[in-house]
N, C-alpha and C positions, 0 to 999 in steps of 0.2 A: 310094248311091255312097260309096266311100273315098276320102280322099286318098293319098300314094303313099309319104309316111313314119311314117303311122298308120293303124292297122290297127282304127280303129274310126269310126261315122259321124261324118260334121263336118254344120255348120248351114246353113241354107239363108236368101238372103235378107239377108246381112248389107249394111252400108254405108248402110243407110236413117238418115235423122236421128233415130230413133225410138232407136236404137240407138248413139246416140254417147254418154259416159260423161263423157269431159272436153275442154274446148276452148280453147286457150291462142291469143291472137288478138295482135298486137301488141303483143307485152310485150316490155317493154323495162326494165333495169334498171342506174344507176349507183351509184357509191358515191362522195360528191364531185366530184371531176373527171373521176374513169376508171368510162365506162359500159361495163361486165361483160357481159350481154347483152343483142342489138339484134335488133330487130322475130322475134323464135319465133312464128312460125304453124306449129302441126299441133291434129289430133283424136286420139282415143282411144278406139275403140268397145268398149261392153260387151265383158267377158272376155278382152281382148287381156294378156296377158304382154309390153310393151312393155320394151326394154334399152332403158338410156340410157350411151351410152361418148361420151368425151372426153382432150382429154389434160388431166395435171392443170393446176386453177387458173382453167379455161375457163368456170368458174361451173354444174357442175352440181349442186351441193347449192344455192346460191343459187335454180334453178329448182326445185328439190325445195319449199323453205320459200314459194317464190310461192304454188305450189300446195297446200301445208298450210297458207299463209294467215301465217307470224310475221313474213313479212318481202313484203309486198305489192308488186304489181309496182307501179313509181312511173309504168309509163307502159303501156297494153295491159289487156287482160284478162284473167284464168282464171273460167272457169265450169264447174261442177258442175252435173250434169243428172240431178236423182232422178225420186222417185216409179216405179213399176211397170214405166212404158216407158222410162227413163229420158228424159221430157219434159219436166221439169219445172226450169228455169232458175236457179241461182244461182250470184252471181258470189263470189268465193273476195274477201273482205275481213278476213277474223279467220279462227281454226282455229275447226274445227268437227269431231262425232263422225262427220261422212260422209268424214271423210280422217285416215288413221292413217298411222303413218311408226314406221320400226326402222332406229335407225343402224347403226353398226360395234360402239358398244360397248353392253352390254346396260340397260336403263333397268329394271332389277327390283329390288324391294325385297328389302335382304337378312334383315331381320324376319319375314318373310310368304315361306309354302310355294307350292311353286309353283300348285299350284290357287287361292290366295288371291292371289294377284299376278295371275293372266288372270280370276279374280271380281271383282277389287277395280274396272276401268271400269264395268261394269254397277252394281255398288253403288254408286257413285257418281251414275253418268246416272240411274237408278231408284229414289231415296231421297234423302230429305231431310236436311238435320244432325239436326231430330229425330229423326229414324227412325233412324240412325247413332249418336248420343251418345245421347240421353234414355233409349231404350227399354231401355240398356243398365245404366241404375243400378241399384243392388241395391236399393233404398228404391222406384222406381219399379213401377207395378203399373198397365201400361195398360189398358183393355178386353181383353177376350178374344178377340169379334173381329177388336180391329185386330191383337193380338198374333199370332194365327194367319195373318193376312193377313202382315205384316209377315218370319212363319217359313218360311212357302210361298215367296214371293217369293225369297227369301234360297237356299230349297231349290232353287227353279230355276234362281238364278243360278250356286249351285255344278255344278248336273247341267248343265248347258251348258258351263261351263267343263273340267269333268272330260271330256265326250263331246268336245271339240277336244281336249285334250290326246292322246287316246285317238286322233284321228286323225292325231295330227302325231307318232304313235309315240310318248309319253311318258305310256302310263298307267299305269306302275307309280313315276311319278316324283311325282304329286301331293301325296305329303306331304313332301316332301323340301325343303330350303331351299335358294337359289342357290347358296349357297359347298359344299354337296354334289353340284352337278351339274357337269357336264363345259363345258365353251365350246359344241361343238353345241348341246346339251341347253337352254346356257341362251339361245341364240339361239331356240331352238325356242320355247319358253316367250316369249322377247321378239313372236316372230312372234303367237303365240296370244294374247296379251293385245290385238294390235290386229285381229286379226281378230276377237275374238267381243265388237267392238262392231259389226259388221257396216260398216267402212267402203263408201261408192261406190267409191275408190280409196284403196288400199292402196301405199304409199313404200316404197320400202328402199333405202336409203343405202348401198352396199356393204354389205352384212350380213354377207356372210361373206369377209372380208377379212382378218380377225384368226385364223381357222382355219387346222388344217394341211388336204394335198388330199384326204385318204379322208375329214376331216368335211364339207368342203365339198361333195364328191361325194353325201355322202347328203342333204345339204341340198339342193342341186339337184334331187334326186328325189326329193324332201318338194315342192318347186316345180312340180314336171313331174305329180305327181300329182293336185295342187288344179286344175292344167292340165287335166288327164286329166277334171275334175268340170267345168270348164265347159264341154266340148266334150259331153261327157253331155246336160249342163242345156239346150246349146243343140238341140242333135241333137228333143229331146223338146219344142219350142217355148218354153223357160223362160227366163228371164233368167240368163244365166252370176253365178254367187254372187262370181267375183273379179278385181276390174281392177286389176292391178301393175305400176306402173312401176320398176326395178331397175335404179340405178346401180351400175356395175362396172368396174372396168379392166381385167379379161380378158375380150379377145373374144371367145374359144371360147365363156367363159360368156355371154356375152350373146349367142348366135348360139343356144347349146345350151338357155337356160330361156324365150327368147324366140322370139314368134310374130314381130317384129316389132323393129329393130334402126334407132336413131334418135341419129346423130352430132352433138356438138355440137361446134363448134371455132371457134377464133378465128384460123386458119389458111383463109383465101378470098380472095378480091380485093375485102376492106372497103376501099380506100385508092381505089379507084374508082367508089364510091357513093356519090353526091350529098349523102346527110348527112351530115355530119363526123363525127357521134356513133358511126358504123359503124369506123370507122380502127381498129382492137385489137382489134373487141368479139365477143362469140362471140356465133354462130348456128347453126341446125340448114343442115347442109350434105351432109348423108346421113338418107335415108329410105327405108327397102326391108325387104321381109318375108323373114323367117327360116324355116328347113327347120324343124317340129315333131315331135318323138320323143313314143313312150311311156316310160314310167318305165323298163319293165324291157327298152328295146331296144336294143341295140348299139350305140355312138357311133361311127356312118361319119364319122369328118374327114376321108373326103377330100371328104365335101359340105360343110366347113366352110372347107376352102383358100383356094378364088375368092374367095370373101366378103371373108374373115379378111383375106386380102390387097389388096381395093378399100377396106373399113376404114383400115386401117392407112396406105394411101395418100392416099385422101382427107379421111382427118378427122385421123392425129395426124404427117403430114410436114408442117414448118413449110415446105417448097422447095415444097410444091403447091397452088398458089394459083390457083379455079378460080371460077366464078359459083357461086352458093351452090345455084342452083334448078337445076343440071345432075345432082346424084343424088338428088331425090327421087323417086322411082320409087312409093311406096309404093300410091297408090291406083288408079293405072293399073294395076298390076299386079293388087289386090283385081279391077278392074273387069274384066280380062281373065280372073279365075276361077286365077289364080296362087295365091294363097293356100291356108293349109293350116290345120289347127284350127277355130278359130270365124271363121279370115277366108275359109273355102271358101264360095264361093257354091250348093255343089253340094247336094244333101240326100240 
């Protein structure tokens, strides 16, 4: 069976615990006096394209860094769930190579080509300072063995890194240095360095926010396409290869790269909850699932309207102040077979 905005199988069986990716439980975070955000409960299940909107200030790059670990929630949990089934339990205390993040502005070396800049995390995670300095002096004359070992290595980490660039449209770009590539281009490239450390969950920070709209449009269907891989992955029983949550301030975008559309704001009726610490603070006060497109299929807005317009009303009108748990909808609707992509329960 298909779902009804994509024209290809979606997964069956989703929602099981087996299947959840990441889990943000009572987190709570201040900074001195003024606590930023108060008690965030949701899930994340394998392969979801999750948007996160807000209006600004309401602390969503703060929950961005909870969950990449630099700035720890002070009060709640994030936990990250690997291994095969994604069963296996850890809780988000420090960064780690199972959660990558790409801000606004590009994190690439301007030394280093772009193939050398998405090889350069795996040389790092896969080799030692000796293996990085030593082996490289000229006076130096290691085994042969390890030499060859050492050369393979190095060979694979570049042919993995060339074969993503190659799928995120930029393989005539690998020998080229940042300051020769376009803003797209080097978003692209930023994207690719954190995916071919194979994060659990993959960040993005408005990524493309500093683009004009035709870049940003092909950026989106650079998104919709990895999309396009884990409805694949799932469809054939596999584990979807990518879970992204994507911070934005255009709704359309996050209604259009998203399975799944997750408000946070400090506009609810915190002034009427028992803990004081609630009075200002942002929470999730929208949760509900998003129409999914293919890459290359027409963008019907007017199935974005309704949405676009309960958004805009509940999460960034400071005059609408409602109970925070009146629009989470999000898994009632999974559980009703609403969902579409990897959250179709249908097979």
């Amino acid at each position: 069976m298909t779902n009804t905005a994509m024209n290809i199988p979606t997964m069956a069986g989703k929602g099981t615990a087996g299947n959840i990716a990441l889990e943000v439980c009572r987190l709570t975070h201040w900074f001195g006096p003024r606590t930023v955000l108060f008690d965030l409960n949701f899930e994340v299940m394998a392969g979801e394209f999750v948007a996160l909107v807000g209006p600004s200030g309401c602390g969503k790059t703060t929950l961005l860094r909870a969950i990449l670990g630099t700035h720890p929630a002070r009060e709640g949990t994030v936990t990250i769930y690997k291994g095969p089934a994604k069963t296996q339990p850890m809780v988000v205390r420090r960064p780690g190579r199972d959660r990558g993040i790409v801000f606004q502005q590009y994190s690439l070396f301007p030394d280093k080509t772009a193939l050398e800049n998405v090889a350069l995390g795996p040389k790092f995670d896969e080799s030692s300072i000796p293996d990085r300095v030593v082996r490289w002096l000229p006076r130096y004359r290691p085994h042969h063995k390890a030499r060859l070992s050492w050369a393979r290595l190095r060979r694979a980490q570049l042919d993995e890194a060339a074969a993503l660039l190659e799928k995120l449209k930029l393989d005539g770009a690998g020998r080229k240095y940042p300051h020769e590539l376009s803003g797209g281009m080097r978003q692209r490239v930023a994207i690719a360095q954190a995916l071919v450390m194979k994060p659990s969950i993959l960040l993005l920070d408005e990524p493309f926010g500093a683009l004009d709209e035709a870049t940003r449009e092909e950026l989106q269907t650079m998104l919709l396409e990895l999309y396009t891989e884990n409805v694949a992955a799932a469809h054939q029983g596999l584990m979807p290869p990518y879970t992204i949550i994507i911070v934005t301030h255009e709704i359309n975008e996050a209604i259009l790269v998203g399975d799944r559309v997750l408000g946070l704001s400090q506009y609810w009726n915190s002034a009427e909850h028992p803990d004081p610490r609630a009075k200002g603070a942002a929470t999730i006060v929208y949760d509900d699932i998003a129409p999914v497109f293919l890459p290359t299929q027409a963008r019907d807005f007017g199935l974005f309207i309704k949405q676009r317009e309960e958004i805009r009303r509940l999460v960034f009108d400071p005059n609408v102040l409602q109970g925070r748990e009146k629009a989470l909808r999000f898994w009632d609707r999974v559980g009703c077979g609403d969902g579409q992509g990897v959250l179709s329960n249908d097979g």
